[in-house]
N, C-alpha and C positions, 0 to 999 in steps of 0.2 A: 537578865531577862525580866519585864515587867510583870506586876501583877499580871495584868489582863492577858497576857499572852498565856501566863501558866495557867490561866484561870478557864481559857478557850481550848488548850493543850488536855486538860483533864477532863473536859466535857468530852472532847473529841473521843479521845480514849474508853469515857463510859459509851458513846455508839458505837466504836468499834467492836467491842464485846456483844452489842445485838444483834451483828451482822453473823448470818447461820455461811458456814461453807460447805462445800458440794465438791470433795474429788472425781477426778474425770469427767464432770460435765464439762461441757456438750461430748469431749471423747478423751480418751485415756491420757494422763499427763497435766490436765488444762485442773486448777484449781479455781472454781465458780464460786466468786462471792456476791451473797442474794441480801439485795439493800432490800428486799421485799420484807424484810421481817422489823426493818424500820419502820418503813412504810405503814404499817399493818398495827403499828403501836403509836397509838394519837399521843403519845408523850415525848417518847421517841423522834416522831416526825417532825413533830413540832420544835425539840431540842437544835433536830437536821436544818430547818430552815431556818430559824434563830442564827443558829453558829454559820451556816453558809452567807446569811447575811454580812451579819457584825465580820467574816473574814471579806468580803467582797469590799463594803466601804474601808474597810483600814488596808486596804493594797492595790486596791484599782482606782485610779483617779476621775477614770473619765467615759463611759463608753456609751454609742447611740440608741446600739439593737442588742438583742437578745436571741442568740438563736440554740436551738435545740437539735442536737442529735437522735437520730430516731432508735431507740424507742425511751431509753431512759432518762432522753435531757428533757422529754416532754412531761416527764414527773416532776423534775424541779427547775424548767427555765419558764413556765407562764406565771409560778408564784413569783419569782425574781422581776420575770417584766411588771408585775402587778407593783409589787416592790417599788420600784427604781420608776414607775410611770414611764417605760418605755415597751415598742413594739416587741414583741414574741414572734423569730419566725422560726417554722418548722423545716426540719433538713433530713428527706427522708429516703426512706429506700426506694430501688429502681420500679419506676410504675406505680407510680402512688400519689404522683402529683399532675394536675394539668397546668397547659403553657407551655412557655419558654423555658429550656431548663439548662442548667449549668451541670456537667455530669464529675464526678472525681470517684475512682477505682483506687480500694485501697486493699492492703491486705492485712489480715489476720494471725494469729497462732493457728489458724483453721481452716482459713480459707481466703478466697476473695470474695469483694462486696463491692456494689455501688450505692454511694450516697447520691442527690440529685435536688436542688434547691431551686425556686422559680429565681429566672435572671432580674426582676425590675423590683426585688423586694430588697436590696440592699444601695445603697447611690457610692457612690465613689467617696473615698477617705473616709467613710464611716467607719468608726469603734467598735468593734464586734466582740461582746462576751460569749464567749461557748460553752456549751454546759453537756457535757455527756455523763453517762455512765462514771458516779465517785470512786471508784475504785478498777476501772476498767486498768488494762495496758498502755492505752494512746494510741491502739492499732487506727483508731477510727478518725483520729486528728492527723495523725502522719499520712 
């Protein structure tokens, strides 16, 4: 393993340790981990965007849009589009957007949900980076 990897590996590790957890939120069983406390530390944060960066150019080669999951990819997918000089779009929950919309129901440890994206903000064969919740399950991608 190279320098750099161990060297990204140990940063990671120090945020992992700032991340506060929350048994049984939102209900009994679900273990809640609050990247708010990243968030909330301008050293911290700034370490999160650093490292999310420097991991994005060294494994993704190529992508057009940026889009964010609602509500926590809208905390770190506009600094990425700002980043990478491409568009940020938002992908949010049901009723929250006007237009044309593309619907997909997914489910939870908790529940169901719908996501809901306007249709003419993506074109065909584009690259799509998705940025949700760092430490969620994947409920919200699957």
């Amino acid at each position: 393993m190279s320098e750099e990897v161990n060297n990204m590996e140990r940063r990671l590790e120090d945020l992992k340790l700032k991340i506060k957890s929350y048994p049984d939120f939102p209900k009994p069983g679900i273990l809640f981990r609050d990247i708010f406390s990243i968030l909330s530390d301008p050293n911290a944060f700034s370490e999160l965007r650093k490292l999310t960066i420097e991991y994005i150019k060294s494994t993704l080669p190529y992508f057009d849009v940026i889009v964010g999951l609602e509500s926590r990819g809208f905390l770190i997918g506009p600094f990425l589009a700002l980043e990478f000089c491409l568009p940020f779009v938002p992908v949010r929950k049901q009723g929250k957007l006007p237009g044309e919309l593309a619907k997909a129901v997914y489910a939870l440890e908790y529940g169901n949900d719908t996501f809901e994206i306007q249709k003419d903000v993506i074109k065909p064969h584009q690259r799509v980076l998705i940025v949700d919740d760092l430490l969620a399950t994947g409920g919200n991608i699957l």
